[in-house]
KETI-14834 format. One record per residue (C-alpha): y, z, x. Coordinates in pm, 1 decimal. Last residue first. Layout:
+----------+----------+----------+
:        Y :        Z :        X :
+----------+----------+----------+
:        Y :        Z :        X :
...
+----------+----------+----------+
END
This chain:
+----------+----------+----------+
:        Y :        Z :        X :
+----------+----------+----------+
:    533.1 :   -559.6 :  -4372.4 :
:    574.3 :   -199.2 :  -4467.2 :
:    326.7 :     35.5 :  -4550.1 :
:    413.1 :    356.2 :  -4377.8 :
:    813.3 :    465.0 :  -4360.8 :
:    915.7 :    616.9 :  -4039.1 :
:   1039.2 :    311.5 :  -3858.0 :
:   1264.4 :    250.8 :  -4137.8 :
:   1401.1 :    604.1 :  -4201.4 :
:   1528.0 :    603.6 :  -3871.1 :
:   1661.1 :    255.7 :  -3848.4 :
:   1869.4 :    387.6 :  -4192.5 :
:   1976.6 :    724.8 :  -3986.2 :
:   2049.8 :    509.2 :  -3702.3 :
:   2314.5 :    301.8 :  -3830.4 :
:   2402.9 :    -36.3 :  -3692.1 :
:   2173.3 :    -25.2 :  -3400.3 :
:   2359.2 :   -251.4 :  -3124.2 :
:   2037.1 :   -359.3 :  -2846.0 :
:   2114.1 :   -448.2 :  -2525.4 :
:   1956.9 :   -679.4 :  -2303.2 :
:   2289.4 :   -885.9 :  -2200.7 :
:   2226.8 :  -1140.7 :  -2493.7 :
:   2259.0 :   -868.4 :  -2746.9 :
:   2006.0 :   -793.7 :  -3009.0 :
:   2142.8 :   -671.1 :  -3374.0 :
:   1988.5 :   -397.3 :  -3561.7 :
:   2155.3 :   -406.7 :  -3910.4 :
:   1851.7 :   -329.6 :  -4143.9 :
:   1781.5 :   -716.0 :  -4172.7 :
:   1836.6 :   -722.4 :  -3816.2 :
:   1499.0 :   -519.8 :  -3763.2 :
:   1303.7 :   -826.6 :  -3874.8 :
:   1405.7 :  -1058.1 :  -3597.0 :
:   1388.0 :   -762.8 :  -3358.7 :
:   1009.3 :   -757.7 :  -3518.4 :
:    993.9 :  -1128.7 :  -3434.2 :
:   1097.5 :  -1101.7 :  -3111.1 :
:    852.6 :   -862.0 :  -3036.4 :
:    597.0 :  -1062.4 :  -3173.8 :
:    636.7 :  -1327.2 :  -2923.4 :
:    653.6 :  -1110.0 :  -2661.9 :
:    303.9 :   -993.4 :  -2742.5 :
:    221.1 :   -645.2 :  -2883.5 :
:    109.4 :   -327.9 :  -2820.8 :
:    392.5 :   -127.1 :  -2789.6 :
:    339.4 :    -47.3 :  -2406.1 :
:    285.1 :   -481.8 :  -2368.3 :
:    575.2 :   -587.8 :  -2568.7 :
:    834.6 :   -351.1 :  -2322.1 :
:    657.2 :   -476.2 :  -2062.4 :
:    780.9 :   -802.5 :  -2177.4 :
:   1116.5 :   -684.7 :  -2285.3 :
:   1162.5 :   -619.0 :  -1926.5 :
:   1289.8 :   -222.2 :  -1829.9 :
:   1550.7 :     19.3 :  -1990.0 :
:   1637.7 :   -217.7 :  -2305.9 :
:   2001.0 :   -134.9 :  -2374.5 :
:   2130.2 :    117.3 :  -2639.6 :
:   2460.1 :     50.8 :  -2861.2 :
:   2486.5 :    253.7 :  -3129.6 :
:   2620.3 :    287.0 :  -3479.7 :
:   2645.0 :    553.5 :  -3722.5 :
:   2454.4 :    901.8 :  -3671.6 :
:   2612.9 :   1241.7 :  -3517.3 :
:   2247.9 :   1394.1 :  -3411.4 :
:   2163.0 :   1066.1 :  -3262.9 :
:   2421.2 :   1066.2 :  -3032.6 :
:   2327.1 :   1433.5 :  -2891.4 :
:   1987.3 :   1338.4 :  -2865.1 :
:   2098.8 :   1015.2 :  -2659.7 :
:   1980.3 :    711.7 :  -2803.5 :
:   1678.5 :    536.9 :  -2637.9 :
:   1400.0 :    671.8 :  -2831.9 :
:   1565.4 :    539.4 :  -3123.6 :
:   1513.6 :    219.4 :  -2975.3 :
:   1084.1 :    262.0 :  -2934.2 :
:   1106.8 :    381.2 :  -3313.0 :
:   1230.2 :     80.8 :  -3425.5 :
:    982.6 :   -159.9 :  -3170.2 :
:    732.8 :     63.2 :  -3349.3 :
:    855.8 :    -10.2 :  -3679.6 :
:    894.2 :   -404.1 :  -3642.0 :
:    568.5 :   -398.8 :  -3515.8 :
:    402.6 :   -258.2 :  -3828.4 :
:    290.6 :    116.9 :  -3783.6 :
:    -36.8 :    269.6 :  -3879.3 :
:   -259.5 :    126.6 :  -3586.2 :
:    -52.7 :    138.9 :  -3287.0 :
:    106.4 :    450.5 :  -3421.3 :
:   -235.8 :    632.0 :  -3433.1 :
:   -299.5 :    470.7 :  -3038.7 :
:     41.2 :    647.5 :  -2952.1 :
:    -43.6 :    964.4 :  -3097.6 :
:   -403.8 :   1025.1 :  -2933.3 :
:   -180.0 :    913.9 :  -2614.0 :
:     72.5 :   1180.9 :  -2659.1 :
:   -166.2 :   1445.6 :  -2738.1 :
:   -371.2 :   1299.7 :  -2391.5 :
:    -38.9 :   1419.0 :  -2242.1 :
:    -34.4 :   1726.9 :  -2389.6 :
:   -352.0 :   1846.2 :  -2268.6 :
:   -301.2 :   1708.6 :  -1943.6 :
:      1.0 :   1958.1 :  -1896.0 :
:   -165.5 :   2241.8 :  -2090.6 :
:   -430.1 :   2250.1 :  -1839.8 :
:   -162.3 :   2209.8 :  -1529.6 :
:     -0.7 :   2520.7 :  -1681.4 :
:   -353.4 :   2747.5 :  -1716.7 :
:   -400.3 :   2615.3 :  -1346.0 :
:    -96.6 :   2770.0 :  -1247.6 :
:   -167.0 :   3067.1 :  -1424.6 :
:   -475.8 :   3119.9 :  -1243.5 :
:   -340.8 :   3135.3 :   -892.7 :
:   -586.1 :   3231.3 :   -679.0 :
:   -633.1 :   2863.4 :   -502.5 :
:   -280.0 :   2703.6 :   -593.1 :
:   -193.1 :   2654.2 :   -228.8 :
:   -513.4 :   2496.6 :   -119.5 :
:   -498.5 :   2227.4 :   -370.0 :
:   -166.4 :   2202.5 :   -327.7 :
:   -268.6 :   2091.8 :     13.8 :
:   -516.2 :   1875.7 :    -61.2 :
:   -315.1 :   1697.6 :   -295.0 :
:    -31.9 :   1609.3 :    -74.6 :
:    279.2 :   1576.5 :   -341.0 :
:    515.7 :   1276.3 :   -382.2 :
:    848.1 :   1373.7 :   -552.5 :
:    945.2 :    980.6 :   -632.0 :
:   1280.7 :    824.6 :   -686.9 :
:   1158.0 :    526.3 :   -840.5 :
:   1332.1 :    181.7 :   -844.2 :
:   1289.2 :   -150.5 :  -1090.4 :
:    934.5 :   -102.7 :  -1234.1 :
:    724.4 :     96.9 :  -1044.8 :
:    349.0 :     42.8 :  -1005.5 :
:     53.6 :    300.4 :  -1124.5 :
:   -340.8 :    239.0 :  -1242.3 :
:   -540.5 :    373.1 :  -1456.8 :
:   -865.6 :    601.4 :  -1517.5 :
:   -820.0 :    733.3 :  -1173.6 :
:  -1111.8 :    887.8 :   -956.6 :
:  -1186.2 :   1248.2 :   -950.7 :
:  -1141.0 :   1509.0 :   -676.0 :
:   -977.9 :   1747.2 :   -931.5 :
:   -631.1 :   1743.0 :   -785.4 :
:   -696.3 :   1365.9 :   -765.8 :
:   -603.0 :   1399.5 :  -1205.0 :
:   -292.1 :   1477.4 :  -1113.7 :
:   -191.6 :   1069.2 :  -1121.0 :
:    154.1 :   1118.3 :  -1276.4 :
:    380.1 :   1372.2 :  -1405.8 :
:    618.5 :   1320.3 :  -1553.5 :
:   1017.7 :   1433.6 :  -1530.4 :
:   1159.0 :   1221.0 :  -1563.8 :
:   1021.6 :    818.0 :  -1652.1 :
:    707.1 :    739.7 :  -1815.8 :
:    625.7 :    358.9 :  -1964.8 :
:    249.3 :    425.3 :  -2132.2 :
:    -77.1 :    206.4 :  -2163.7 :
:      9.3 :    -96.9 :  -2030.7 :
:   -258.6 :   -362.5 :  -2047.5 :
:   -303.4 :   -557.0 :  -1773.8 :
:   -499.9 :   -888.9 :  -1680.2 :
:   -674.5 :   -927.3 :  -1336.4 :
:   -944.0 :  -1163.5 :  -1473.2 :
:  -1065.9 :   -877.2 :  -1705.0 :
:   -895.0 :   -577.9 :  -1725.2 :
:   -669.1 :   -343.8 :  -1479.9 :
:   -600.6 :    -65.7 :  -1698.3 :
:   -199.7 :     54.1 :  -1691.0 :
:     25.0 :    300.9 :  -1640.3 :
:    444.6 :    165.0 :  -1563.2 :
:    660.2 :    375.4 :  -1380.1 :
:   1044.4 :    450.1 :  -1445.5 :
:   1332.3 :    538.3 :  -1245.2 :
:   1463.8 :    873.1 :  -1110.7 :
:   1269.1 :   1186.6 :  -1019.7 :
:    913.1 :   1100.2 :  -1117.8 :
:    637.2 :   1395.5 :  -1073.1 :
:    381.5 :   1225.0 :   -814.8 :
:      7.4 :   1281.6 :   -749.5 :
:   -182.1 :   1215.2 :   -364.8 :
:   -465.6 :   1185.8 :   -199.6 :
:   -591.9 :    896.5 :   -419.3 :
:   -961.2 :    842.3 :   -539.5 :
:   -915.1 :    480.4 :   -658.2 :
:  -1073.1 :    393.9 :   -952.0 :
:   -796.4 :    187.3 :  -1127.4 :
:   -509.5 :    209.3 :   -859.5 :
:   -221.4 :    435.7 :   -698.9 :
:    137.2 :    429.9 :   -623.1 :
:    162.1 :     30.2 :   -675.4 :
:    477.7 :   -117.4 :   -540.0 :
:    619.8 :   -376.0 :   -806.1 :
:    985.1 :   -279.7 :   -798.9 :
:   1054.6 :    -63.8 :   -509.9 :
:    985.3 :    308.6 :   -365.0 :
:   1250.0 :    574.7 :   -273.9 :
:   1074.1 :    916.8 :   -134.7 :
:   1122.6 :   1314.3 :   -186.3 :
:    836.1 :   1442.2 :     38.5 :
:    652.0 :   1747.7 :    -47.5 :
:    442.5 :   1965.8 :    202.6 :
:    612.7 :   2260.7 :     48.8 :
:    616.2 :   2203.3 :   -284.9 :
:    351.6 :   2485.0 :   -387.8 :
:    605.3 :   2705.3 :   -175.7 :
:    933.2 :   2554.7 :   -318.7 :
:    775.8 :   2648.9 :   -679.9 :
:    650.5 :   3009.4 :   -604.6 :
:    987.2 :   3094.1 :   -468.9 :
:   1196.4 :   2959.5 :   -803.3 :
:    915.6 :   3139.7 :  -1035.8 :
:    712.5 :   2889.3 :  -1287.2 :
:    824.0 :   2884.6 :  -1615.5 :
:    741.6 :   2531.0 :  -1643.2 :
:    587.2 :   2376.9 :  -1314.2 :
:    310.9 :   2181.3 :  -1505.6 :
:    478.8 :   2101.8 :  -1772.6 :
:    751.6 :   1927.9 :  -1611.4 :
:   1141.5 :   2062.6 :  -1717.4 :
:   1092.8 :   2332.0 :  -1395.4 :
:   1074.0 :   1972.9 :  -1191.5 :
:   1420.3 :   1867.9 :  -1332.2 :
:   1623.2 :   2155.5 :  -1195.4 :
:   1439.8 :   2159.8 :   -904.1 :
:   1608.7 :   1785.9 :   -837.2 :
:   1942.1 :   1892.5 :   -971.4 :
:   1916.6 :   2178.2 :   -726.5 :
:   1854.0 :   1962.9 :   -436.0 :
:   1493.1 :   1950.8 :   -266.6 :
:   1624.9 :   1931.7 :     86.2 :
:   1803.0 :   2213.7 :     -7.6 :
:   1511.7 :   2472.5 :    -83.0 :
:   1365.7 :   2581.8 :    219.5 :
:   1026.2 :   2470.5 :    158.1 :
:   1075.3 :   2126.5 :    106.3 :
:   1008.3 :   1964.8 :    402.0 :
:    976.9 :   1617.5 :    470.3 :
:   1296.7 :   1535.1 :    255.5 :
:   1526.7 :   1201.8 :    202.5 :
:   1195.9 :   1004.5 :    296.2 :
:   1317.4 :    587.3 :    214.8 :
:   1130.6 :    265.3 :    110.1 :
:    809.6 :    422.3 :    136.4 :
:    553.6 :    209.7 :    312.2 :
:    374.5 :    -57.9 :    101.7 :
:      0.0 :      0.0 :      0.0 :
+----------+----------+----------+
END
């Protein structure tokens, strides 16, 4: 695999190299929730902070990696390598997942991982961590709930994929977009597609065709697709309703 682009820390254990923004984010991950400031840096400690480009893969389909990231900045695409080297994208995550624990365990990955655009990447030594966490049984209680909710997330993806038209998932997908505090006021807003519209097709399970189709449909409820990859949503409280609504063709 491809170098990192750029280390901005080879040692985290001191606390500035990580950056209080940065720590900030990583006690909003499941698996480090509620976990003590000290106890944190020293799990962290053989952590690297790295930049990696558009298309580098972090890890692949049955690969046993020695490594798992939590994503700083930027987005990563998960996908299953298929037939005739053909993806399907199972989930876009951005800040703060966590990706690719399952090495922790000394199994192989189900998926695999590339960036789209740039990452800003907390990459972690497994081994290590390994080491570090032995004793520490409410760590592991924390990194049980963490894959626990993520297969929740899943499990409610693939119900979506089946009880939602596309034009309702591509809804909900743009109200994901808007800003929580935005959304709480209502009205119109402009939101901008974060990554290609083709990847965008793929995590919602459908082709680019029928994406453009279902932004098609969504105009009829005043959704209105820009040129420049944005998206204006005339009133979010009606696209709300919309995507929520079962039955609709």
């Amino acid at each position: 695999m491809a170098r990192p682009e750029r280390v901005e820390s080879m040692n985290l254990s001191s606390g500035p190299g990580l950056g209080r923004e940065a720590l900030l984010d990583l006690r909003l991950a499941p698996l480090f929730s509620g976990l003590p400031e000290n106890d944190l840096l020293d799990l962290l400690r053989d952590a690297t902070i790295e930049l990696r480009s558009d298309g580098e893969e972090l890890f692949r389909q049955g690969e046993t990696g020695r490594h798992f990231y939590v994503i700083l900045d930027g987005h990563v695409e998960l996908f299953i390598a298929g037939a005739e080297g053909r993806r399907s994208v199972i989930e876009v995550v951005q800040k703060p997942s966590i990706i690719g624990e399952s090495v922790l365990f000394g199994e192989v990955t189900q998926m695999g991982a590339r960036v789209l655009g740039r990452a800003r990447l907390l990459v972690i030594p497994a081994e290590r961590f390994r080491q570090r966490l032995e004793g520490r049984f409410d760590l592991m209680l924390l990194m049980l709930g963490s894959m626990s909710f993520r297969l929740r997330v899943l499990v409610r993806q693939i119900a979506e994929l089946k009880l939602k038209t596309t034009a309702q998932r591509l809804g909900g997908f743009l109200l994901s977009l808007v800003d929580e505090k935005v959304a709480a006021k209502g009205g119109r807003v402009q939101v901008r597609f974060p990554y290609d519209k083709r990847i965008v097709a793929e995590k919602l399970g459908m082709k680019p065709e029928s994406l453009s189709r279902a932004l098609g449909r969504l105009a009829s409820i005043g959704v209105k697709s820009l040129p420049d990859n944005s998206v204006v949503i005339g009133d979010i409280e009606r696209l709300s309703r919309f995507s929520i609504e079962e039955g609709l063709d």
